[in-house]
C-alpha positions as CSV (number, residue, x, y, z in Angstrom):
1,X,-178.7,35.2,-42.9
2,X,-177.0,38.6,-41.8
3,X,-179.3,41.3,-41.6
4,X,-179.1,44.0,-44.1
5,X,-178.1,47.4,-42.7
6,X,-178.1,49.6,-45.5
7,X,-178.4,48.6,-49.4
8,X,-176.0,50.8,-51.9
9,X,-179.0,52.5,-54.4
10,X,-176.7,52.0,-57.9
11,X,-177.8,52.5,-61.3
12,X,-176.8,55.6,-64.4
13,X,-178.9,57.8,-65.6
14,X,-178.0,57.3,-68.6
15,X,-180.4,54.9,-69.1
16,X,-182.8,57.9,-69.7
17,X,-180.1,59.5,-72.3
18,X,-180.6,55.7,-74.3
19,X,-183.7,56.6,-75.3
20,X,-183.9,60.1,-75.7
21,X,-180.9,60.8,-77.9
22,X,-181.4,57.9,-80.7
23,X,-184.6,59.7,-81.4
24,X,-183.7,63.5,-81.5
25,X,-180.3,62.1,-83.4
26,X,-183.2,60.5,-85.8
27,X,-184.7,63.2,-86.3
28,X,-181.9,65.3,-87.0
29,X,-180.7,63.2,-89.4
30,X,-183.7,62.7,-91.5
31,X,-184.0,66.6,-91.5
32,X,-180.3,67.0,-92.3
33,X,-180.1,64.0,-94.8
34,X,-183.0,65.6,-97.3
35,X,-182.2,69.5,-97.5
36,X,-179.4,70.8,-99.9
37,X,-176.8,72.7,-97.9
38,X,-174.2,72.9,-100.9
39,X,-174.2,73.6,-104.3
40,X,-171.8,73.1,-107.0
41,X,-171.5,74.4,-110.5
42,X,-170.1,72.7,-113.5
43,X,-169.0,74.7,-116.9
44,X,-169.1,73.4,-120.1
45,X,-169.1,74.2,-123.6
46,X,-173.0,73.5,-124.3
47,X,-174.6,73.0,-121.0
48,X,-173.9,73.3,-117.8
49,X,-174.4,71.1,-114.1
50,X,-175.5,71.9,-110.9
51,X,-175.0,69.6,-108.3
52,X,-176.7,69.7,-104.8
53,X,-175.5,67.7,-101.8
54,X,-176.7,67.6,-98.1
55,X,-174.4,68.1,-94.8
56,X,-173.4,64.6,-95.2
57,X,-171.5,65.4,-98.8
58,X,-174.1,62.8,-100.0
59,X,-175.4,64.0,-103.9
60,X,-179.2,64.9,-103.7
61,X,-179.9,66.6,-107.2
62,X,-177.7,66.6,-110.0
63,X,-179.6,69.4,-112.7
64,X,-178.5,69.9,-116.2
65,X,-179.5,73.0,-118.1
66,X,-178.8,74.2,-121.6
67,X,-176.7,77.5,-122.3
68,X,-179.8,78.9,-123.1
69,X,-180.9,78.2,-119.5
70,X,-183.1,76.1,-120.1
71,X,-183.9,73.0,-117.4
72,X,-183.9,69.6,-119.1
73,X,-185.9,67.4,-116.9
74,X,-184.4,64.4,-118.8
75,X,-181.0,64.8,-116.8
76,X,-182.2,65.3,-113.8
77,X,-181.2,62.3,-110.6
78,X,-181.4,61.9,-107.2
79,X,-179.4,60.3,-104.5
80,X,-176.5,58.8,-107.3
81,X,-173.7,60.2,-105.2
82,X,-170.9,59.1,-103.4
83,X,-170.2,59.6,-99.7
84,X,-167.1,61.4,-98.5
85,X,-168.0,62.5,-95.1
86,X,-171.5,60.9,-94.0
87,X,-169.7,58.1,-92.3
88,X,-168.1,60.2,-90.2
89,X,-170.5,61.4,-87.9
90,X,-172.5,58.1,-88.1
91,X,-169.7,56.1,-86.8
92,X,-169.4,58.9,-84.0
93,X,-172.9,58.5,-82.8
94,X,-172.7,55.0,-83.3
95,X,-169.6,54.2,-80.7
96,X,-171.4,57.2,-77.9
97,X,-174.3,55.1,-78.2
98,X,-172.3,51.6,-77.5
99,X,-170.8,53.3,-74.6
100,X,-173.9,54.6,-73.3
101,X,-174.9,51.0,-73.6
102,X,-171.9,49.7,-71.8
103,X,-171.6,52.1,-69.3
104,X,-175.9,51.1,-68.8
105,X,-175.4,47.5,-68.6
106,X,-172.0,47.8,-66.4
107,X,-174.5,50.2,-63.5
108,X,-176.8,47.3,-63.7
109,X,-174.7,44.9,-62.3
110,X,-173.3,46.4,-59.8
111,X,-174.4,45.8,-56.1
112,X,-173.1,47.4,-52.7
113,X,-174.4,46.2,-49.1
114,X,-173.6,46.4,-45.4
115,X,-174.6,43.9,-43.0
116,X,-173.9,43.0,-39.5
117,X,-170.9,41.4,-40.3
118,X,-169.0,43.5,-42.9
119,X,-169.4,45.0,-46.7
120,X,-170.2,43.1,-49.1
121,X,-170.5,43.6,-52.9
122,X,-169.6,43.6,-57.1
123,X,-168.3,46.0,-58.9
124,X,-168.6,46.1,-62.4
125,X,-167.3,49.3,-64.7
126,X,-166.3,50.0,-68.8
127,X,-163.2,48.5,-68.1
128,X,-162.2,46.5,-64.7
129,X,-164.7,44.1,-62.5
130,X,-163.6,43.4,-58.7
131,X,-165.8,41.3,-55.9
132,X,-166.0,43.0,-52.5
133,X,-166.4,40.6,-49.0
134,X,-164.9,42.6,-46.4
135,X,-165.3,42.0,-42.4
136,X,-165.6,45.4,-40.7
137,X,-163.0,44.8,-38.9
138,X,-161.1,45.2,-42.6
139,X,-162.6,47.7,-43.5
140,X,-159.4,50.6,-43.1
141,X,-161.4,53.8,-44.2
142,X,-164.7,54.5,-46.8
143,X,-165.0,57.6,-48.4
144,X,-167.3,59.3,-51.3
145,X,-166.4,61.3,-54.3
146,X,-168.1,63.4,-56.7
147,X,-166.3,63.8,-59.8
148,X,-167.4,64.6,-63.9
149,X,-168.0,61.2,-64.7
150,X,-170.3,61.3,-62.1
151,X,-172.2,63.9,-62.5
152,X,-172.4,62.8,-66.4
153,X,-173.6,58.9,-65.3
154,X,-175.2,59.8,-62.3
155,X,-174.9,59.3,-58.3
156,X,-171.7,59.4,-56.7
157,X,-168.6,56.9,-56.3
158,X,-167.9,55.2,-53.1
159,X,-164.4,53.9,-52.4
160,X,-163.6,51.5,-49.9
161,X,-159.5,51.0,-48.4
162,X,-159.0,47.9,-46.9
163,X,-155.2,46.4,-46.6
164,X,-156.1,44.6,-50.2
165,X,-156.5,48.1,-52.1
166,X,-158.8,50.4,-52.9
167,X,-162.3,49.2,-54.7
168,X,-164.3,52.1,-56.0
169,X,-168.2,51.8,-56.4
170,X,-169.7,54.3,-59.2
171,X,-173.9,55.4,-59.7
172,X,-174.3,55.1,-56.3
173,X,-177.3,57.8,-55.4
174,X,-177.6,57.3,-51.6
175,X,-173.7,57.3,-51.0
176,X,-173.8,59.7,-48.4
177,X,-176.2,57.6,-46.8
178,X,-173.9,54.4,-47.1
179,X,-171.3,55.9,-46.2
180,X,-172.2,57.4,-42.9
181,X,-173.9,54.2,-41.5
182,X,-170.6,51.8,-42.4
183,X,-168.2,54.5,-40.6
184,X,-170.6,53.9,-37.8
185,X,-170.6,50.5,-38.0
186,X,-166.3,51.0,-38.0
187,X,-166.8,53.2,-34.8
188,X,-169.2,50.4,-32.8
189,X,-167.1,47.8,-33.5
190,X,-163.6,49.6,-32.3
191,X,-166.0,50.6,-29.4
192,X,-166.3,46.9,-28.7
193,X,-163.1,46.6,-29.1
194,X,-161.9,48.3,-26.7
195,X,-164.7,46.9,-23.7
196,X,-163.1,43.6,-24.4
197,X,-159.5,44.7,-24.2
198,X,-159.3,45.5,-20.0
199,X,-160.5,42.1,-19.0
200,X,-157.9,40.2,-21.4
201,X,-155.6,42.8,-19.9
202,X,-156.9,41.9,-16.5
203,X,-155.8,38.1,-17.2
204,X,-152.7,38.2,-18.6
205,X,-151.6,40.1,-15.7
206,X,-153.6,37.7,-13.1
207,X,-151.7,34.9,-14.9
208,X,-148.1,36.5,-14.7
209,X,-148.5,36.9,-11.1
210,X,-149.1,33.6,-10.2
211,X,-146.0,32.4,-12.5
212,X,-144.0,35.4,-10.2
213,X,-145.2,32.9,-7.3
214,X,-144.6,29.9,-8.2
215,X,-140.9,31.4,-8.9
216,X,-140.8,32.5,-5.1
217,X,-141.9,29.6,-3.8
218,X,-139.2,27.7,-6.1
219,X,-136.3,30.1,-4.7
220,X,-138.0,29.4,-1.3
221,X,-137.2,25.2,-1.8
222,X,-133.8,26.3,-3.4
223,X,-133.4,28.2,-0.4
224,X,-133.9,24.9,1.7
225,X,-132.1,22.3,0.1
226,X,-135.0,20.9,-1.4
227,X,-134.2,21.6,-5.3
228,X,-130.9,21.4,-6.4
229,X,-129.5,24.8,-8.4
230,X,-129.7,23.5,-11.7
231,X,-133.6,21.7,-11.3
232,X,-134.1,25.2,-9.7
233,X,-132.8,27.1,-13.4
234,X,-134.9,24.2,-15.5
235,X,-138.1,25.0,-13.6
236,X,-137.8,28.7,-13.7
237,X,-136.9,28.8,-17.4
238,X,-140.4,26.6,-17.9
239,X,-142.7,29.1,-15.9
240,X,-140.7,32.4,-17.3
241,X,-141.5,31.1,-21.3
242,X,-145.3,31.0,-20.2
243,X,-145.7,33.9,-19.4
């Protein structure tokens, strides 16, 4: 099992928001849904209606009075309206609250990791999903940004460039953090890299010089008598495609 250098910290905050907007939307509601914010008034030739209706356009009170004035509790109902614009802002609230739910459940299945071997992880957002395995050596570049949507959901997004594409990582909260310690895992590895590469360097050359011998010492038994020209060519063409 690789050991775990740094774990991505992902989740939204809106999470908190679930929970604390359902109930002041509640309450706003049950105070909006009960007090009369409009009134209309009905002429006729021997009485007359008042009708009273809440911000919704839902029918709260519908009065009847004599010419005289006079208020005839007999005519008097409640709530036997008609909606004309209460479903608007219910279906509103209703499809912020599904996306806040989305958008909560998407964070939560997210994950982000860096081992000894590479990144790792699983992205998950509203609308695209994408698995991350990546060696560090495939790793091209990593990079954080900080845009509305994050400061809305929370954290920051971290995007990581490998020759595949880019795959970008959302509500992470110690992205800085991640960031920093993959780059230097990038830099330790090219610094690796590089220690390895003058002793592979060192061989090949060790190797072409002894195929420039045995070429000498072939020109040498040309020289002779002892090869013939053309067993000289065939020999030399062999060492020369080794190298």
């Amino acid at each position: 099992m690789e050991n775990v250098i740094c774990k991505a910290n992902i989740w939204s905050k809106l999470n908190k928001v679930l929970v604390v907007v359902p109930l002041i939307l509640s309450i706003i509601f049950a105070a909006a849904w009960f007090i009369p914010v409009r009134e209309k008034k009905d002429d006729y030739s021997y009485f007359y209606v008042i009708d009273k209706y809440n911000i919704f356009g839902y029918q709260l009170k519908h009065e009847y009075y004599d010419l005289d004035d006079e208020f005839d509790e007999s005519h008097i109902n409640y709530g036997k309206g008609k909606y004309y614009l209460g479903a608007y802002p219910v279906a509103i609230v209703c499809i912020g609250l599904v996306w806040l739910l989305i958008v909560n459940n998407s964070a939560k299945k997210c994950s982000l990791q860096l081992d000894e071997r590479g990144v790792k992880g699983q992205r998950k957002t509203v609308f695209s999903s994408a698995q991350l395995n990546l060696p560090i050596e495939k790793v091209d570049n990593i990079g954080v940004t900080d845009s509305l949507f994050n400061k809305l959901t929370g954290g920051k997004t971290v995007s990581v460039r490998s020759a595949s594409g880019v795959v970008k990582f959302p509500w992470v909260h110690n992205a800085d953090e991640f960031v920093e310690k993959t780059l230097a895992q990038i830099e330790e590895f090219k610094k690796h890299q590089k220690l390895d590469q003058p002793a592979t360097v060192l061989q090949n050359d060790a190797g072409n010089q002894s195929i420039v011998g045995k070429i000498a010492d072939l020109k040498n038994l040309l020289d002779q008598g002892v090869l013939t020209q053309e067993e000289f060519d065939k020999k030399k063409e062999e060492l020369l495609n080794k190298m």
